[in-house]
N, C-alpha and C positions, 0 to 999 in steps of 0.2 A: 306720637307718630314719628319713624324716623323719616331723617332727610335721605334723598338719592346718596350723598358720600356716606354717610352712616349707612346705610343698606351694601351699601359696595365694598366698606371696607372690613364693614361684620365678614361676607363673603368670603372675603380674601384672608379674613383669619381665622375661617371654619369656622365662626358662632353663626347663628340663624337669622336673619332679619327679621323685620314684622311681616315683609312682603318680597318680594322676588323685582330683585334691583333691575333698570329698564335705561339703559346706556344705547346710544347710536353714534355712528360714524355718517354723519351727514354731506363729508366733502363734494363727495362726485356730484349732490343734488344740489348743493351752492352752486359749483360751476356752472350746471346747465341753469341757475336762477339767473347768474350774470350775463350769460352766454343770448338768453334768451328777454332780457329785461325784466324779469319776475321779481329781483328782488324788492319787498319792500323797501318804499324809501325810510324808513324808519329805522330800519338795521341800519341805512348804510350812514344815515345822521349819525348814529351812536360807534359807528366803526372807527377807529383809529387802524389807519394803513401799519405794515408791519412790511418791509423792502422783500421780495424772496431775492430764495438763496440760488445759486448757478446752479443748472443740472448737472454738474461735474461734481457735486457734492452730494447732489440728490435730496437737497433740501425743498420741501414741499409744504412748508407755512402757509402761502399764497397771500391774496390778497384781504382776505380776509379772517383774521387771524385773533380779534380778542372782545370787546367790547361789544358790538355787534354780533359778533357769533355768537356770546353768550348768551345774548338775548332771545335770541332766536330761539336756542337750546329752552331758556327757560319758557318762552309763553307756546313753545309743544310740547313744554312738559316731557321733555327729554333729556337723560344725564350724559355730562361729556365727560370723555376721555381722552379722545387723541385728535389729532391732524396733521400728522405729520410731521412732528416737529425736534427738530436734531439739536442738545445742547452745547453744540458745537462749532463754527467755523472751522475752515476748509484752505487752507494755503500750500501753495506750491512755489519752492527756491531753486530759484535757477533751471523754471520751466516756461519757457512760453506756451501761454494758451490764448488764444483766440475763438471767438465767438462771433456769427454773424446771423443772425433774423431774420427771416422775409416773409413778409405778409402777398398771400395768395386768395382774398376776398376776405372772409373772415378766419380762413386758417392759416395756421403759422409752422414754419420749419425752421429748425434750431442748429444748423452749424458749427461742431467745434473741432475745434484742430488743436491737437497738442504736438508741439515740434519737440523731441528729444534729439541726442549726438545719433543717436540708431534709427532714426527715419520718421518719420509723422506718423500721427494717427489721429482718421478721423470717425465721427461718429455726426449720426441724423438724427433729429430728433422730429417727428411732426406731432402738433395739436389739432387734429378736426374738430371744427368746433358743431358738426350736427351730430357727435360721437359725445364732445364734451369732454376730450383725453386726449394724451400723450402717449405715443406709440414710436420706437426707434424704429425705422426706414433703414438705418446703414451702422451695424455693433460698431466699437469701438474696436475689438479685436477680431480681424480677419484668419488668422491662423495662427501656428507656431512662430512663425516669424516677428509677431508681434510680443512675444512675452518678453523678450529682453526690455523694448519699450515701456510696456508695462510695469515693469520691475524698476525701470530708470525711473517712472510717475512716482510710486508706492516711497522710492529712497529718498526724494524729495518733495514726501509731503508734510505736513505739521498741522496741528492743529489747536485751534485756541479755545478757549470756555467762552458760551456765549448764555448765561443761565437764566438772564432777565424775565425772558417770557416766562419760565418755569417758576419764577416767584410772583410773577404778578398773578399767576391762574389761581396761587392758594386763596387769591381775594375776590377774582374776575369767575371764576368756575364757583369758586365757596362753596355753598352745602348741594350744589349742583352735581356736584365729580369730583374724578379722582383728577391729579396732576402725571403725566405719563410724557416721559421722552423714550427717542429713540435712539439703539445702537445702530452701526450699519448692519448691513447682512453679512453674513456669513462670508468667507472667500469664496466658496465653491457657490453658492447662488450670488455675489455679486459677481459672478463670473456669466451665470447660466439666466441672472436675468437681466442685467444691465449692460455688462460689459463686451459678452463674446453669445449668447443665445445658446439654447440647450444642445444644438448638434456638432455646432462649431467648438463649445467643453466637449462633447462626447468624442469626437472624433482627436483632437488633441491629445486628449489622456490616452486614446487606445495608441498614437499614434510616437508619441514619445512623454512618457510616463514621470521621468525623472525631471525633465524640464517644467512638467506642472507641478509635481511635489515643490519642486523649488519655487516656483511662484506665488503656489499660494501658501506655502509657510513665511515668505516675506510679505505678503499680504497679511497675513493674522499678525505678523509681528505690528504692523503700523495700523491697522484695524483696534489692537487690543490698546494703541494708545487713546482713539479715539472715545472706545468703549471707557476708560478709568476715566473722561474728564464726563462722560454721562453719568458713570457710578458717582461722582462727586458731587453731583445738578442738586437739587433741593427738588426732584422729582421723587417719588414714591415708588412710582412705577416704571420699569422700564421694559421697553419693547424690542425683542429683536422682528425687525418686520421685512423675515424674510419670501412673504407672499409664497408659500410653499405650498405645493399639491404633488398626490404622491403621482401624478402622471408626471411634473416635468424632473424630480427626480425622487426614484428609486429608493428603497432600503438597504443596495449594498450600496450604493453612493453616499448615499447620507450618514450610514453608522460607520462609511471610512472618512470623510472628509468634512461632516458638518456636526456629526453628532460629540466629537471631544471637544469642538471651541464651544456649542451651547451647552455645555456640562460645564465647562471651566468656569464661565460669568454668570451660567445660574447659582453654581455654588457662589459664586463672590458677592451679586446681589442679594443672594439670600444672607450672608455673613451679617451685609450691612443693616440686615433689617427691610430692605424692599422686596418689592415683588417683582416675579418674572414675567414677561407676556412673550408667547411666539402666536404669528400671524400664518396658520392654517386658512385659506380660502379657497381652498381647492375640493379633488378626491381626498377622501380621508381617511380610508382604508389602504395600504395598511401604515402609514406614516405617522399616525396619531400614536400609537402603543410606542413609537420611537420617541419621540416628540415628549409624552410622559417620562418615558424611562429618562430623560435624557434631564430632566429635572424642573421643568416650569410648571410652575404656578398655577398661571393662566394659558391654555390653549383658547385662543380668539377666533373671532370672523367664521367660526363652524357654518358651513352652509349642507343641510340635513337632506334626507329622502321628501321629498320626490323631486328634487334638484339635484341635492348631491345622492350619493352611493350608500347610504346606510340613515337608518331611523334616529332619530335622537335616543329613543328608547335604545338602540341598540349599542349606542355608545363607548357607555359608562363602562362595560365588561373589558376593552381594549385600554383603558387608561386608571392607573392607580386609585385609589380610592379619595388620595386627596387632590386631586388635579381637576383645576373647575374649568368647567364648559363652557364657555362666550360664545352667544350668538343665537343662531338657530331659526331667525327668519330670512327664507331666502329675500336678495334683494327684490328680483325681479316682481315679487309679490306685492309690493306695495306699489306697482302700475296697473297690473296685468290680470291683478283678480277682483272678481266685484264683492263688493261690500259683506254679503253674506259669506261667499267662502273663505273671505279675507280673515273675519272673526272665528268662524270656525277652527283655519288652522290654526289662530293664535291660540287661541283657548285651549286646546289642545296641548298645544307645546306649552303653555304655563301650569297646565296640569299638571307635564311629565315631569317639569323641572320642581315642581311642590315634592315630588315622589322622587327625584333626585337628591334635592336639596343641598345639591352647592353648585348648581348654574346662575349665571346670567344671563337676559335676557339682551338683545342686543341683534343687528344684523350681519349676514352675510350675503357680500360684506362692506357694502354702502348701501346706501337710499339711492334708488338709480333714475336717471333724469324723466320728466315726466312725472313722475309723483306729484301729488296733491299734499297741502298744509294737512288738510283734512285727514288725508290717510294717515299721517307719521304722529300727528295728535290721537289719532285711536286708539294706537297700541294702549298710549299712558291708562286710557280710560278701560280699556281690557286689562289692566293689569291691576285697578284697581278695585276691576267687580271679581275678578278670581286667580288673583297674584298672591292674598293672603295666607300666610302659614297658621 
């Protein structure tokens, strides 16, 4: 019988498995476990802390990050893949930043200020913790005014290898998973999700066109260095995880401004022998057939009809014939349906992916808080009365 990374990695090189590989992204359900006291004490014995990284970096490790998770992953009988995790450090020369915190019961708002020669900027970050997420209050970029600052951040920023985690998971994940880091995103989605929100790019670009070409070509230029010290990580897999849905942006957006940088680093990952992953969690009509074309591997976090906009079955005809499918259970489903409907939809979609035969099974596109141990240990056992090829 193979292991969950034997199953995952057959996938990833187009041979068959015995069974149809069963990967989740568990983050969002940790949080509400900590948020709410659930966690077993027994993870958190076995947990070694890992420090996170500044939101300026968008490093999203957290607090729980290897030993511990692992464990969890393995007694639900669940394969790991990601959490977030950047092989990189984040530096700025000859930039002040400041950071200030405040706790408001149990949630928290994140203040940073970046002072450039051309005027401040700042950005809000809040955590509600009966939400169990992070959500900006106040972009980093207010308008056009801000791009010259922005470009002054970008000139001075650096970054350094930071790969340790990435080598410890080939022992810590071992026949559990694959090892997977992250690029940033894209410039024009870390524009439209982190830095300036989807109206504030759209309005910009209609509004002086050449002042964004120039920004975000100096962004891909200090991006793409980021990107080579990822391609070097002793990771396998790497992800660009740019949380894309074809509602917050478009197909003439994307095949002018996002789809020549994911071409450029699928080709390169691909050169080196890794694999690609893009982070679809969205609509997926009709951004996926770009998405394929455009060169990855892996299209992730697919969240299918009657959640999302199309059937799994209907998929496959939109994207190349070798480009595998991740995902397919929506998240919300593993609170929200009772036990009977719960198996029925699975079984179904593991059907569809036997008659596929180059998906993963996997959520879209976390386990979402409220979950039961129960429910995320089911899958494993639906997978294994009719995951078999």
């Amino acid at each position: 019988m193979m292991t969950t990374r034997e199953r995952t990695l057959n996938t990833l090189r187009r041979s068959r498995p015995d069974r149809i590989p069963w990967l989740a992204d568990l983050a969002y359900w940790i949080d509400y476990l900590f948020d709410e006291g659930l966690m077993p004490e027994k993870y958190l014995r076995e947990e070694s802390n890992r420090e996170p990284q500044s939101i300026i970096s968008q490093g999203l490790a957290g607090r729980f990050s290897e030993d511990g998770l692992q464990a969890l992953h393995r007694d639900l009988n669940v394969g790991f893949y990601l959490q977030g995790y950047f092989p990189f450090t984040t530096h700025y020369d000859g930039v002040e930043i400041t950071e200030a915190v405040t706790r408001n019961g149990r949630d928290l708002s994140r203040v940073t200020t970046i002072h450039t020669p051309y005027g401040d900027m700042r950005e809000i970050w809040d955590y509600i913790c009966d939400t169990h997420s992070w959500a900006p209050r106040e972009h980093m970029i207010k308008g056009l005014s801000d791009l010259k600052k922005l470009r002054y951040l970008y000139e001075h920023t650096r970054y350094e290898p930071d790969y340790d985690l990435a080598g410890r998971r080939y022992t810590s994940a071992g026949d559990n998973g694959v090892v997977l880091c992250y690029i940033p995103k894209c410039p024009i989605m870390e524009l439209i999700a982190l830095r300036a929100g989807v109206m504030t790019t759209a309005y910009m670009m209609m509004d002086d066109e050449k002042e964004m070409e120039l920004t975000l070509a100096l962004m891909e230029e200090k991006i793409d260095e980021s990107c080579k010290l990822a391609l070097d990580s002793p990771a396998e897999c790497i992800m660009s995880p740019d949380n894309l849905s074809s509602e917050s942006i478009g197909v003439p957006f994307y095949t002018r401004f996002g789809k020549p940088f994911h071409q450029k680093w699928c080709d390169r990952i691909r050169e080196r022998g890794k694999f690609s992953f893009v982070h679809l969690d969205g609509t997926i009509k009709p951004l996926i057939s770009e998405l394929s074309d455009a060169g990855f591997d892996v299209i992730e976090a697919l969240t299918p009809h009657p959640v999302g906009d199309i059937p799994f079955s209907e998929i496959r005809p939109l994207v190349k014939p070798e480009t595998i499918l991740w995902g397919g259970i929506p998240a919300g489903f593993f609170r929200e349906l009772n036990d009977e409907d719960f198996d029925a939809y699975v079984k179904a979609l593991i059907l569809a992916m036997k008659a596929d035969g180059r998906s993963v099974l996997a959520v879209g596109d976390q386990v979402v808080p409220g979950s039961s141990f129960e429910r995320v240990a089911r899958v494993a056992r639906l997978v294994e009365e009719h995951g078999k090829y």
